[in-house]
MIVEXKOL-231656 format. One line per 3 residues: their letters; for each residue z, y, x of C-alpha. Coordinates in Angstrom, 3 decimals, decimal comma. Layout:
a	Z:Y:X ~ ...
END
This chain:
xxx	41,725:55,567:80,481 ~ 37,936:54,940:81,033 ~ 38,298:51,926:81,337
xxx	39,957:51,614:77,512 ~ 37,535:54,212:76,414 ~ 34,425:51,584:77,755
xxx	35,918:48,003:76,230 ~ 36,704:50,217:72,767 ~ 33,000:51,648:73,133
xxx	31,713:47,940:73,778 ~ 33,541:46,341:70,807 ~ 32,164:49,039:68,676
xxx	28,992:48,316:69,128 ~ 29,560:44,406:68,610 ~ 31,201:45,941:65,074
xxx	28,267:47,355:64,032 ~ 26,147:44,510:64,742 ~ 28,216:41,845:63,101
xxx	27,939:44,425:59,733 ~ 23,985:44,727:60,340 ~ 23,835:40,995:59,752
xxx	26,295:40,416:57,137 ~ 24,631:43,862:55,535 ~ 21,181:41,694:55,791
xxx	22,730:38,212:54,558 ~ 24,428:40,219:51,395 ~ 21,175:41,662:50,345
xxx	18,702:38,359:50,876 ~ 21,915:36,893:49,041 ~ 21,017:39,493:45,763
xxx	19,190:38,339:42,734 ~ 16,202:40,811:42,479 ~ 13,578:41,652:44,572
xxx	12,537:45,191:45,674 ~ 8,864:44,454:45,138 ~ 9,377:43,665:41,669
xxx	10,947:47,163:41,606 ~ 7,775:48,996:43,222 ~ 5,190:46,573:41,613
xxx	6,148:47,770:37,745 ~ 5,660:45,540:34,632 ~ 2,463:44,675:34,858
xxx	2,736:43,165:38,409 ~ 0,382:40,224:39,083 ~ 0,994:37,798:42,228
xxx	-1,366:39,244:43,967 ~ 0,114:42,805:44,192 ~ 3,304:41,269:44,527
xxx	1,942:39,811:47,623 ~ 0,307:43,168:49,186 ~ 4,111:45,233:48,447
xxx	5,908:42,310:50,052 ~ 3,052:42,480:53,427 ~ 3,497:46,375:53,040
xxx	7,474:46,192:53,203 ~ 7,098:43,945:55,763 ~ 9,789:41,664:53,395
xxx	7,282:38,608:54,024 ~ 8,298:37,969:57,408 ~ 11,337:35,724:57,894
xxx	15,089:37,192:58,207 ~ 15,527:36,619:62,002 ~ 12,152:38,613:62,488
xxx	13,138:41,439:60,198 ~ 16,630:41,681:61,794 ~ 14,952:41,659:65,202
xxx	12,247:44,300:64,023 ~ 15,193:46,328:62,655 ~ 16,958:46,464:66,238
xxx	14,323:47,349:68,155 ~ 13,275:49,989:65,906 ~ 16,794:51,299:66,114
xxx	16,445:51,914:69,699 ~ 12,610:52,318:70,937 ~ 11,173:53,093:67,290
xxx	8,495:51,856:65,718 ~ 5,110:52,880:65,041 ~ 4,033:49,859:62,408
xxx	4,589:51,815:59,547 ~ 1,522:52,670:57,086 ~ 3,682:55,902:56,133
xxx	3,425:56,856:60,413 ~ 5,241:56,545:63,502 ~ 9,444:56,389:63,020
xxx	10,683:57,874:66,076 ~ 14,165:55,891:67,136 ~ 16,741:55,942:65,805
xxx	14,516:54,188:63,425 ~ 15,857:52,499:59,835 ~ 12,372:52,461:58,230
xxx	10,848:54,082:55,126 ~ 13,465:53,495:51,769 ~ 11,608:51,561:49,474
xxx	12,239:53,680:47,004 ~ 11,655:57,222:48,009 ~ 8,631:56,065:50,835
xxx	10,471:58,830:53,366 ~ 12,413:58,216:56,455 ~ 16,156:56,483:56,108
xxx	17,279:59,053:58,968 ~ 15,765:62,059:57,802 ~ 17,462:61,011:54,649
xxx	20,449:60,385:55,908 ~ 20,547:63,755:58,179 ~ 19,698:65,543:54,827
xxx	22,461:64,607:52,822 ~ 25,352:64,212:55,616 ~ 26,369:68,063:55,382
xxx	27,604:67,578:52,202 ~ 29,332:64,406:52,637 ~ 30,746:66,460:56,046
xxx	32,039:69,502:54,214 ~ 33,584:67,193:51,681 ~ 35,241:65,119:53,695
xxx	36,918:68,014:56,164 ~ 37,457:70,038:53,431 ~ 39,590:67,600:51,846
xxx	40,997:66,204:55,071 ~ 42,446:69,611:56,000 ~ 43,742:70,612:52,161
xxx	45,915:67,139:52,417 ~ 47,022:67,148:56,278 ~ 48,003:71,026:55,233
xxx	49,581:70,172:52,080 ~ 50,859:67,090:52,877 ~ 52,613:67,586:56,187
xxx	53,400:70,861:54,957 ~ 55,389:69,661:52,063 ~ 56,772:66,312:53,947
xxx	58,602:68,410:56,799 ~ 60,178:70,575:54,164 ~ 61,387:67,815:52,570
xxx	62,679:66,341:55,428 ~ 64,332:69,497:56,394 ~ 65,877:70,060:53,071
xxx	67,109:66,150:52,839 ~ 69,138:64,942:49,868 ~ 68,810:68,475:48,254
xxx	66,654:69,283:45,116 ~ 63,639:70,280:47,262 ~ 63,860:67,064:49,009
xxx	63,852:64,769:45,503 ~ 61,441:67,553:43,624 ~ 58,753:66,888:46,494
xxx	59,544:62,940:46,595 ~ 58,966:62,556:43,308 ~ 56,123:64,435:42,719
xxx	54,391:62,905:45,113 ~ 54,949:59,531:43,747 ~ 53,528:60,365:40,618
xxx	50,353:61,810:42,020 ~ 50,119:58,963:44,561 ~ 49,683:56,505:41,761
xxx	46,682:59,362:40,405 ~ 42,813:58,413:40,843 ~ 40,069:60,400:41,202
xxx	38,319:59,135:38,329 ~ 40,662:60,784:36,588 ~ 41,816:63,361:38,226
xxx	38,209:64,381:38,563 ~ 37,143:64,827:34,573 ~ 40,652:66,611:33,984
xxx	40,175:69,317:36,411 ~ 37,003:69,992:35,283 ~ 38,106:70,173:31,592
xxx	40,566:72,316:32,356 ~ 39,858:74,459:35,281 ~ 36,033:74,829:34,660
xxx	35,216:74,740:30,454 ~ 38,334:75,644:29,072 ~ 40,122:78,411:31,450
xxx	37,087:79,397:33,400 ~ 38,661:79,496:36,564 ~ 35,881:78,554:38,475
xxx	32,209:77,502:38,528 ~ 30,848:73,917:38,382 ~ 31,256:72,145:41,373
xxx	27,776:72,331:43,795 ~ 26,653:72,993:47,378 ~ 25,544:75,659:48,964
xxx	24,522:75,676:52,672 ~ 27,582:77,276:54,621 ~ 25,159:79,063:56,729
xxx	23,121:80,261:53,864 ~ 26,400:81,892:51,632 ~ 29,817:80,547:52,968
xxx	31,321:82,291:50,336 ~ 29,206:80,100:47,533 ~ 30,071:76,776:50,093
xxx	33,855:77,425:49,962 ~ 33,932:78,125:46,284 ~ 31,499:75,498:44,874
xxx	33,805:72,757:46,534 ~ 37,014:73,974:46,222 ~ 37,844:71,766:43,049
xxx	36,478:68,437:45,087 ~ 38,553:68,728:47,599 ~ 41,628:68,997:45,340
xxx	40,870:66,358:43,886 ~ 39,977:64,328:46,598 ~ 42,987:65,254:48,687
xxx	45,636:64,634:46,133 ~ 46,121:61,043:46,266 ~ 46,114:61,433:50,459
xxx	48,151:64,471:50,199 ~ 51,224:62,835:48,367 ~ 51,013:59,999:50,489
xxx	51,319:61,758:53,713 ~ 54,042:63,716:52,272 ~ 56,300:60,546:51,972
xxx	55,062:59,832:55,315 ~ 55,492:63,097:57,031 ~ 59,250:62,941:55,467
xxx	60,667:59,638:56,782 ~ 58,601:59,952:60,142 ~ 60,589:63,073:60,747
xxx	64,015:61,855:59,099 ~ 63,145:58,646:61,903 ~ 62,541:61,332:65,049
xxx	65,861:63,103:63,704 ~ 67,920:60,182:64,794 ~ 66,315:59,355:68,142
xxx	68,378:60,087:70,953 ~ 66,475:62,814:73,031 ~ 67,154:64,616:69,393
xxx	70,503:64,791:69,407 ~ 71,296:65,542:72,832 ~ 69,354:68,252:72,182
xxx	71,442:69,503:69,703 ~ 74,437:67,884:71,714 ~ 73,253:70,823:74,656
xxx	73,774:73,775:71,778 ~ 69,935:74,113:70,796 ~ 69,297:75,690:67,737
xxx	68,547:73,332:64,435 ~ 65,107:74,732:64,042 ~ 64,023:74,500:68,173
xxx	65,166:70,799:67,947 ~ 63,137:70,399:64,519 ~ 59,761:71,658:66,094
xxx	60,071:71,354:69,386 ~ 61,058:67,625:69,541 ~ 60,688:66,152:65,943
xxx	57,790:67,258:64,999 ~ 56,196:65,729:67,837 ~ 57,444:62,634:68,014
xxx	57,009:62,219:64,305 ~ 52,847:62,871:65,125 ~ 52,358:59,319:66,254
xxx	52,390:57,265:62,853 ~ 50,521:60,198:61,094 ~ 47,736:59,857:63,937
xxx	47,201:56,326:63,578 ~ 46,877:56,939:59,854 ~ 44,583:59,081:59,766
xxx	42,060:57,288:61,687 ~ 42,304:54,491:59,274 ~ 42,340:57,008:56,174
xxx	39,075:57,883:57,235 ~ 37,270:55,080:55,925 ~ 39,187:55,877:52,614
xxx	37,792:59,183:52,733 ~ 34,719:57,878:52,490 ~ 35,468:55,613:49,997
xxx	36,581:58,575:47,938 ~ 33,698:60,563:48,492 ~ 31,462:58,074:46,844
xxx	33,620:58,857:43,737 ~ 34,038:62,366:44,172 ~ 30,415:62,612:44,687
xxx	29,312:60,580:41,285 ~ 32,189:62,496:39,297 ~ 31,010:65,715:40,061
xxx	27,212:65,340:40,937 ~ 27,054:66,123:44,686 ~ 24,198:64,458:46,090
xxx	25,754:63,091:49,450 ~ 26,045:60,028:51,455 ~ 28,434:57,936:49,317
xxx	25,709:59,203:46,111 ~ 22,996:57,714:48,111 ~ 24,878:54,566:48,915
xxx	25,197:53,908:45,265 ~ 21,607:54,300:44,961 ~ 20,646:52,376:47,688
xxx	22,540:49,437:45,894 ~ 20,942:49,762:42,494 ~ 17,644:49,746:43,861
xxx	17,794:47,355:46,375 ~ 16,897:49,574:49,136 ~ 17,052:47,184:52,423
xxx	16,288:50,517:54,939 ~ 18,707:53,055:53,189 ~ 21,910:50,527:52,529
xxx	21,892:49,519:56,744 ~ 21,314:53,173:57,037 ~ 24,207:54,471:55,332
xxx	26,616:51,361:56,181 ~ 25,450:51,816:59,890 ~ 26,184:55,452:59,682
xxx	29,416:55,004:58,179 ~ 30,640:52,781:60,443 ~ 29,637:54,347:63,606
xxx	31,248:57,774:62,309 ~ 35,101:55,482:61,176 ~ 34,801:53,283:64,851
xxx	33,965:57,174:67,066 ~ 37,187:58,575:64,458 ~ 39,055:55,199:65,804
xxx	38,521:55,591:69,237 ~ 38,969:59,192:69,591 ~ 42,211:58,966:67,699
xxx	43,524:56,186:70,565 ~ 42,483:58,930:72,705 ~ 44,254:61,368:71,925
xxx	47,951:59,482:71,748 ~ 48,692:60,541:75,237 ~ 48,107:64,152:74,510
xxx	50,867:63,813:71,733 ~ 53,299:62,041:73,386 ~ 53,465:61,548:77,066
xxx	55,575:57,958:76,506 ~ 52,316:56,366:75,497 ~ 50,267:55,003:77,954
xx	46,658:53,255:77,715 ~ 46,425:50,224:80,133
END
């Protein structure tokens, strides 16, 4: 088991390295120049020259790439804005503060978002999936089937503008979207992203209700099942205490790859309803041609879907005792 945990822990990190330089070829591949940015219409060549020696964008790509490393794990104290203790992405080119203290700022939001949603659809959807699967071939069953093929095919673009049209201006059912700190008002946190998380659990919920259905309809038929039931146990012991179980696995894997979805989704959720999180700063990070903040965010990303990943892997033997990591 250690042993798995260290080579997963090892190829992570050669992940995240392989997306630091294809994150540094993409944006040395991109049109404009950040200094042009800074420097205004009135640049001249020589100012050009001092923001490109202050960015530090003059050296070649090898050297920044190796500059960036190092700074990522012993810091780096170059900086005319002051030391960056490590983990160290730099100054954003377009704010002039720390990537990490950036990044640190907006993650609780992106956090409650993300969880938020993740439980609404794992409830909803698993909820709704087993009671389809319990009820099969009756009008439950095709009811909950079908609706969630019609809000599978749903996207938050969409979804997003509509609820607040008619849940926010027209009934008043609740406030605008925003955050509040939970640990300032919970009550203002749960309410003020209530109608994100619908939104951005919908498409996830009806998927894992199709899921949740046939992985349980699957477990139903396994043997162990029905010798269960062969031995005189009750319909609804055998559903829970064996079914349900077994039917855990698929959903599992899922949802460590949904994760980077979720993500994904945020980015939208964020921009359709003005939160000011991570995937709202990766946008910006883009338009501006922020070097520091896009590694930042990517890096972060990555390390949070690849720790998801291998915890997920981990946590298969817990489920079901058949599995076994070699």
């Amino acid at each position: 088991m250690l042993r798995f945990l260290f080579r997963r822990i090892l190829g992570s990190i050669v992940i995240l390295i392989l997306l630091t330089v294809v994150a540094f070829l993409l944006f040395f591949g991109m049109p404009r120049d950040p200094a042009l940015l800074m420097c205004g219409k009135t640049c001249t060549p020589e100012a050009l020259e001092n923001i490109h020696r202050t960015l530090g964008i003059d050296k070649s790509i090898p050297e920044q790439f190796w500059i960036f490393i190092s700074g990522l794990v012993a810091g780096r104290d170059d900086f005319s804005q002051g030391p960056c203790p490590a983990p160290c992405f730099g100054y954003s080119y377009h704010t002039n503060e720390q990537v990490w203290s950036t990044l640190l700022d907006r993650l609780p939001l992106t956090v409650s978002l993300a969880l938020g949603a993740t439980v609404v659809f794992l409830f909803v959807g698993l909820g709704t999936g087993m009671i389809a699967a319990w009820r099969r071939g009756t009008l439950v069953d095709k009811s909950f089937t079908a609706g969630s093929m019609v809000l599978s095919s749903m996207q938050i673009y969409f979804l997003g503008p509509l609820a607040m049209a008619v849940l926010v201006y027209q009934t008043h059912l609740f406030d605008e979207p925003r955050y509040t700190e939970l640990t300032k008002d919970p009550v203002a946190w749960f309410t003020g992203l209530i109608i994100p998380w619908v939104v951005l659990s919908t498409i996830f919920a009806a998927q894992y209700t199709r899921m949740a259905r046939s992985s349980m309809i699957e477990q139903l038929q396994e043997e162990h099942v029905r010798t269960a039931r062969a031995k005189g146990m009750s319909r609804r012991y055998v559903f829970f205490r064996y079914a349900w179980r077994g039917s855990l696995i698929p959903i599992v894997t899922i949802i460590g790859i949904d994760l980077s979805s979720m993500l994904g989704g945020a980015i939208i959720t964020e921009y359709t309803f003005g939160l000011p999180g991570l995937g709202h700063l990766a946008v910006e990070s883009v338009q501006f041609s922020d070097l520091p903040l896009l590694l930042g965010v990517m890096l972060f990303a990555a390390a949070v879907i690849l720790l998801c990943n291998i915890v997920v892997d981990a946590v298969y033997a817990v489920i079901d005792p058949r599995v076994r990591l070699s």
